[in-house]
Structure formats: C-alpha cells, structure tokens
C-alpha positions in Angstrom: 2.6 15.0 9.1 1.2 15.4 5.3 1.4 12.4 2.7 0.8 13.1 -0.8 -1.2 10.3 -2.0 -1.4 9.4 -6.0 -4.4 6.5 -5.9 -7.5 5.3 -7.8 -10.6 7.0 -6.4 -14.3 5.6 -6.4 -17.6 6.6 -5.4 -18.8 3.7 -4.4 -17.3 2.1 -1.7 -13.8 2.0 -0.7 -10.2 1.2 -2.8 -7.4 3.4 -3.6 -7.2 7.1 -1.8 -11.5 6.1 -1.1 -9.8 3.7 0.9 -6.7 4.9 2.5 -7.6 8.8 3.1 -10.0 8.4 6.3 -7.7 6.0 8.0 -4.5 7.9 7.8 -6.8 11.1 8.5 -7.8 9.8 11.8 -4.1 8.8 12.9 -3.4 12.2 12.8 -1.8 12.5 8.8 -2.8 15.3 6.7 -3.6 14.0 3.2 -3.2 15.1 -0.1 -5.1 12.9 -2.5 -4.5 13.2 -6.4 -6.7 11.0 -7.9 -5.2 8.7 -11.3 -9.0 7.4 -11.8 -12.7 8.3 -10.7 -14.6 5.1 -11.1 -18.1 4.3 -9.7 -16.5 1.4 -7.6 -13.7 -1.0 -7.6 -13.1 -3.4 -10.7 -13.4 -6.6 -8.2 -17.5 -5.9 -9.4 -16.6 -6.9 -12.7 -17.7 -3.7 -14.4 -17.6 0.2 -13.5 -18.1 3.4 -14.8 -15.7 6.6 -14.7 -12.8 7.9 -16.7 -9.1 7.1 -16.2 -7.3 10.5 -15.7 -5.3 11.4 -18.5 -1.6 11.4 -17.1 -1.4 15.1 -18.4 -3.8 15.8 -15.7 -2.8 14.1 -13.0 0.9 15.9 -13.6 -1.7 19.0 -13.9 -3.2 18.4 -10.1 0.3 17.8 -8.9 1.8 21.1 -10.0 -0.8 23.2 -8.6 -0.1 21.4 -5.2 3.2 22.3 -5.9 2.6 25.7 -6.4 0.8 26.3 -3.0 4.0 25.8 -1.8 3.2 22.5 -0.4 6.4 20.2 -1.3 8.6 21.1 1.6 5.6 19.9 4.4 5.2 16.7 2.5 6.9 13.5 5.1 6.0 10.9 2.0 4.3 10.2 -1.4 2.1 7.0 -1.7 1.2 5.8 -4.7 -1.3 3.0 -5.7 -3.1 1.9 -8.3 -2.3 3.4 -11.7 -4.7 3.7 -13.8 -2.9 4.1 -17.1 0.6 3.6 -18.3 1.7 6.8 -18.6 1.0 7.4 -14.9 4.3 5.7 -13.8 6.3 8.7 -15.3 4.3 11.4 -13.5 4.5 9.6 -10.3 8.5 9.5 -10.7 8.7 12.7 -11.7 6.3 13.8 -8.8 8.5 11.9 -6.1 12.0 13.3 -7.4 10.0 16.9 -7.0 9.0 16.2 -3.2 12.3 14.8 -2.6 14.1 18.1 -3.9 11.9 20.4 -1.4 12.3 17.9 1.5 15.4 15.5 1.2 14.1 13.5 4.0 10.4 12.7 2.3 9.7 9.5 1.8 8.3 7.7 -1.2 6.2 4.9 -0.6 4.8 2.6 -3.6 2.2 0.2 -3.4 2.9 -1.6 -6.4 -1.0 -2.8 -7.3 -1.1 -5.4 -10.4 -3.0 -8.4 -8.8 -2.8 -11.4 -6.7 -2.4 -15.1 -6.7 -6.1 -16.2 -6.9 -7.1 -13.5 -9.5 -3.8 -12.7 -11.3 -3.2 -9.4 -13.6 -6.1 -6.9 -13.0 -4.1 -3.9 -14.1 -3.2 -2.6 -18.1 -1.1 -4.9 -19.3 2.4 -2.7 -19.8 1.5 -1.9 -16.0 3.7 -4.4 -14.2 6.6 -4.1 -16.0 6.3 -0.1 -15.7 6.7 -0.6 -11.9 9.3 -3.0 -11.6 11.6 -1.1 -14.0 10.6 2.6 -13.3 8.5 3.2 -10.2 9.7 0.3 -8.2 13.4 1.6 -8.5 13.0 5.1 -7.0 10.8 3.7 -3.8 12.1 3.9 -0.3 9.4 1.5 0.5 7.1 -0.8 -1.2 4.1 -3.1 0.1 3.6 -6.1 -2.4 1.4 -9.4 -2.0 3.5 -12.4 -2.9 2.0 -12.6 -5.8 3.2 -8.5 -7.0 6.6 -9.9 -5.3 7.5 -12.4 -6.9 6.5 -11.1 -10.1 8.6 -8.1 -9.5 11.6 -10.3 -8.5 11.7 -13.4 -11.0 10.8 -15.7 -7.8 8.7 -18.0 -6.2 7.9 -16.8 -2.6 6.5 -19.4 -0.8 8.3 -20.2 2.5 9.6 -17.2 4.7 13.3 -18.2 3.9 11.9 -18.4 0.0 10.0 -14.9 0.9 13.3 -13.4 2.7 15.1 -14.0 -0.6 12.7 -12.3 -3.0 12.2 -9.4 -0.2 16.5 -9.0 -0.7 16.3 -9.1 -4.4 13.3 -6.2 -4.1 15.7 -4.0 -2.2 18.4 -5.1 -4.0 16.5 -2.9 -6.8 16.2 0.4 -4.6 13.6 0.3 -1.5 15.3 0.1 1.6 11.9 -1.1 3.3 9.8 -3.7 2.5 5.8 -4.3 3.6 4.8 -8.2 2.0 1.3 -8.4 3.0 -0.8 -11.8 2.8 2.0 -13.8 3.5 0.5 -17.8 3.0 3.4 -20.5 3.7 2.8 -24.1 4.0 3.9 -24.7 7.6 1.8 -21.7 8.7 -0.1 -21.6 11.8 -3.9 -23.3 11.1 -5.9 -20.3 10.5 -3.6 -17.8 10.2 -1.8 -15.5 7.7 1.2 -13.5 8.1 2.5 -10.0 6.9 6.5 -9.6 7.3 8.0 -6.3 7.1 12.1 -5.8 6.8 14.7 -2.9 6.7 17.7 -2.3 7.7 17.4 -3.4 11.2 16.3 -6.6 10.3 12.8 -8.4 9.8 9.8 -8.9 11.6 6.6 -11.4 11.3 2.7 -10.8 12.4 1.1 -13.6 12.2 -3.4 -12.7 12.8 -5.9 -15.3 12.1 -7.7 -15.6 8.4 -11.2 -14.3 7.9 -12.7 -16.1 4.8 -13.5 -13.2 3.0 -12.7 -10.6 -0.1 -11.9 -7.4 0.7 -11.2 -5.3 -2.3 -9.3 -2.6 -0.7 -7.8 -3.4 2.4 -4.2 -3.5 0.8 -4.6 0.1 0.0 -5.4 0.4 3.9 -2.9 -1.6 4.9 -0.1 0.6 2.7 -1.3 3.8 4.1 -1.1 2.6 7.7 2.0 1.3 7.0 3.9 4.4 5.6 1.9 6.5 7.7 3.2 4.7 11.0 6.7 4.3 9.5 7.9 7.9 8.3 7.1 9.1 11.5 8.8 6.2 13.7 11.4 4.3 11.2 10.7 1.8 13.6 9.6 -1.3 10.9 8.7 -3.5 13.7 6.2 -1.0 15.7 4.6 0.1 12.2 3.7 -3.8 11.9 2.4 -3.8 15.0 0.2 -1.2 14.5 -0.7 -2.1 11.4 -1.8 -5.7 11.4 -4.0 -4.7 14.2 -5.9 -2.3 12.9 -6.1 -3.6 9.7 -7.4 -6.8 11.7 -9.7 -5.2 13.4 -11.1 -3.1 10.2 -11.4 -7.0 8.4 -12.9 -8.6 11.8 -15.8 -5.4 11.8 -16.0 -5.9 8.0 -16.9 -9.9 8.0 -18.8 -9.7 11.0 -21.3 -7.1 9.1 -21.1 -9.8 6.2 -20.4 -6.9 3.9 -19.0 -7.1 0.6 -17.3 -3.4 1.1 -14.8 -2.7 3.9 -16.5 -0.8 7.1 -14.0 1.4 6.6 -16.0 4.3 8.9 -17.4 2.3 12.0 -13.5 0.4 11.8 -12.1 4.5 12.7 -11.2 3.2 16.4 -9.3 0.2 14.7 -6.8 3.1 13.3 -6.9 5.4 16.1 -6.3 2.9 18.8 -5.1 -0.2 18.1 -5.1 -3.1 20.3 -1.5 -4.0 19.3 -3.3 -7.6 20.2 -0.5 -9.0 17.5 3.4 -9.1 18.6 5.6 -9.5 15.6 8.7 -12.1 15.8 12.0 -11.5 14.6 12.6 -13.9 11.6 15.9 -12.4 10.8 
C-alpha cells in the first residue's frame, strides 16, 4: 500500500507527516511525504522557526512524484495541515491527478484549523478554504467537533447532535467520516469517544481520558485511520484499530510525562494493537 501524504513537517518533535509517517511505516504503508511547511517544532510552543513552502513548490514536489511514475501505486492522499492558502488548490489538484491514474485511490483530508479549547490556529482564509474547496472533493475526512461543526454551521454536542453534523459533512462530498475527541455530556466518567460512520452505518469507541496535550496525535490518529481503512473499507475495524493504538501511543506518552508524543517507543501500539476497545453501533 503507498499513501501520498501532503502535511506540515518539523524537526523537533512530532506533528504533521513528523507525526504520521513512522506509524503508518510500521503498519506496513509505504509513504510519500510532501512537506507544505518545515518548522523547528509545532506552533502549540507558541513560537517556531522555518519557512512555509510556497504552494508553487509544493505543486513542484508533487509533479516530480508524478513523474516517477508513481500515481497509479498510490491507494490514498492524506492531507493535513496547510500551511498557506494557496495550498488548498494544489492539494485539489494533486488528488484529482491520483485519482485519474488509479480510480479507486482514496483521498483522505484531515481538515486541521483548531479545537474547542484553543480555537483558530491556522491562516485565517484557511477554514473556509477547506470547507468550500478541499472538504468537497474528500472521500474521508477526520475533524474534532470543534473543525466539525465549524465546517457544518452546527453545534455537535450530543451523539444524536454529532450524527447530524456528521450527515451534513457527507452531505457535502465524503462518504466517510472520522470525528475524533468526541466529549458529550452524558459520557462515561473519564472517558472520551471517537465515532466513525459510512455507508454501513456508525460506530462509537469510547477509551478513557488522559489529562494531557498532545500536539500531534490527530495527525496520528488520521493516518491510522485511512491507512487501516483503504485497505479494509471496513469503518468499524479501522476504529478498532485505531483508538487502540492511538491509546496506547497517549497512555506511553503521559506515563513518560512528556510534553511530545513517544511516537518511537509507542511503534508496538501501531503494529499490534490490543484491540482492548470494542466500538458500538450508534446507528
């Protein structure tokens, strides 16, 4: 399997493709990472050093992958964070490229803009680039609630209330939807959930709450996903997988007390899950 994977990269620690290449390399996926930014280390730090990629560039990296000859091996395209605005066009453009090589590629978008504690960390044309243009074109997509409602003019709160804002995002194109961090007031104590729904219907993992940031772990959690789901189409099993090793990577992580994911000494967390988490049919 080969993903071609458009993310933010960093040097220090782990977020974007620095964060989702080693765990989709040690299920077994051959990645290719194009970088849209080469920071020093995530933005959660407050500050960072590193350019944004020009889009010209990125579209530059992209056609020489192309020219190798690689389109027609791609499975799926990921893309995460952006960097710039002018990314959303080359990602598009990237996509319907694969997609004419190998009709059955899938694209998968991560659509990174922020959450409910911190809000907006993205450029501020940004969200509204990928809930009219990339969003649209995505057989999958992996929001927060926060990126989900944003995307879909709602409030998700409840999983009925998250249910309807998960149709009104496929109503808009993806077929397949990942909502990760899913809080709800009649929750479990000391859980949270992550609900994943296609055509077959929808599923909820539910895996106790570590009190902790971990800047990256969506962009893990998006990889795994589409990794485990264009090669099963099975939404429920790609959960199942996913939550636990995602779990077991956060467990690792706050056990170390570390401020950046343990994304390395996690590896057995990806390879083998514990599948410790069953998910529930909510629909």
């Amino acid at each position: 399997m080969q993903i071609l994977s458009i993310q933010s990269a960093v040097a220090f620690g782990h977020a974007g493709n620095s964060a989702a290449v080693f765990p989709m390399q040690r299920i077994g996926v051959e990645v290719l990472p194009v970088y849209t930014v080469a920071f020093s280390n995530h933005t959660g730090y407050g500050s960072w050093r590193g350019p944004v990629m020009d889009p010209a560039e990125v579209a530059d990296v992209i056609t020489g992958v192309e020219e190798r000859g690689a389109f027609p091996g791609i499975d799926a395209a990921l893309s995460g964070y952006q960097g710039s605005e002018g990314i959303a066009d080359v990602i598009v453009d990237a996509v319907r490229r694969v997609k004419a090589a190998n009709p059955d590629a899938l694209y998968a978008c991560d659509p990174v803009m922020g959450n409910a504690r911190s809000g907006c960390f993205v450029a501020p044309a940004i969200p509204d680039l990928l809930r009219d243009v990339v969003v649209p074109v995505a057989d999958i997509i992996t929001p927060n609630q926060f990126e989900l409602g944003f995307l879909t003019g709602t409030t998700p709160d409840t999983i009925d209330s998250t249910l309807d804002s998960v149709d009104a995002a496929r109503a808009m194109g993806p077929g397949t939807v990942l909502v990760t961090s899913v809080e709800r007031p009649d929750r479990p104590d000391g859980t949270i959930g992550m609900l994943a729904v296609d055509d077959a219907g929808a599923w909820l993992v539910e895996t106790p709450y570590l009190p902790m940031k971990a800047n990256g772990s969506g962009d893990v959690t998006a990889a795994l996903f589409t990794s485990h789901y264009a090669r099963t189409r099975d939404a429920a099993d790609a959960l199942a997988r996913t939550a636990s090793s995602v779990f077991g990577l956060l467990e690792m992580t706050h056990a170390a007390g570390s401020k950046e994911l343990h994304l390395v000494e996690a590896q057995e967390h990806y390879a083998h899950p514990r599948l410790e988490f069953v998910p529930r049919r909510v629909r």
